[in-house]
Phi, psi and omega in degrees: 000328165327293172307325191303290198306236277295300186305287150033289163277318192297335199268331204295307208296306187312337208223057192274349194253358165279133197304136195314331178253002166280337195296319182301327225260289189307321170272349176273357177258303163331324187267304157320338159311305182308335196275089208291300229277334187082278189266055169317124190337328183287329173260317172335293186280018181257318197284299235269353196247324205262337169320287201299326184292320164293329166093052174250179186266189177285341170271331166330295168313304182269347169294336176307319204282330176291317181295325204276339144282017161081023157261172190251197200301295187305319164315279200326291172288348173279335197274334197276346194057080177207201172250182201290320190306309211269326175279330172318291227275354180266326194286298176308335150301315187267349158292341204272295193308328172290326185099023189243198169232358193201134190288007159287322182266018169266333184277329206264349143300320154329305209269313186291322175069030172269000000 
């Protein structure tokens, strides 16, 4: 998590003219880039405590677990072999459950642990 907060800081001053929670959204999905493994220890260890908190199923997870690395709909559903409409329809699920509107403020709900 260390490493994640230090990329963090260095990318929120470059990306100052974007609205806070896409900004956030945009740099927690960058910083996870970084991380050469991709599905890295830092989303590992994160997904299974936001799973029990959010109530969520087994696709819920893995689609949850692809947007917080910053993929879109289409990506998401060629890795699950699925259709694009059906991750629409997970994503949207997980915004009810986070309480959010937008997938930037879902990464950075994600992150926030509330």
């Amino acid at each position: 998590r260390a490493r994640v907060r230090r990329v963090v800081e260095r990318c929120v001053h470059l990306d100052q003219l974007l609205e806070p929670e896409l900004r956030l959204g945009r740099v927690l999905a960058f910083a996870l880039r970084v991380d050469e493994a991709g599905d890295g220890p830092v989303v590992r260890d994160r997904l299974p405590e936001v799973a029990v908190d959010w109530e969520l199923s087994r696709r819920q997870i893995d689609v949850l677990r692809l947007l917080v690395q910053g993929q879109a709909n289409k990506e998401i559903a060629q890795a699950l072999d699925c259709a694009e409409n059906t991750v629409e329809m997970h994503v949207t699920q997980l915004f009810k459950k986070a309480k959010v509107s937008a997938r930037g403020q879902l990464i950075a709900q994600f992150w926030r642990g509330d």
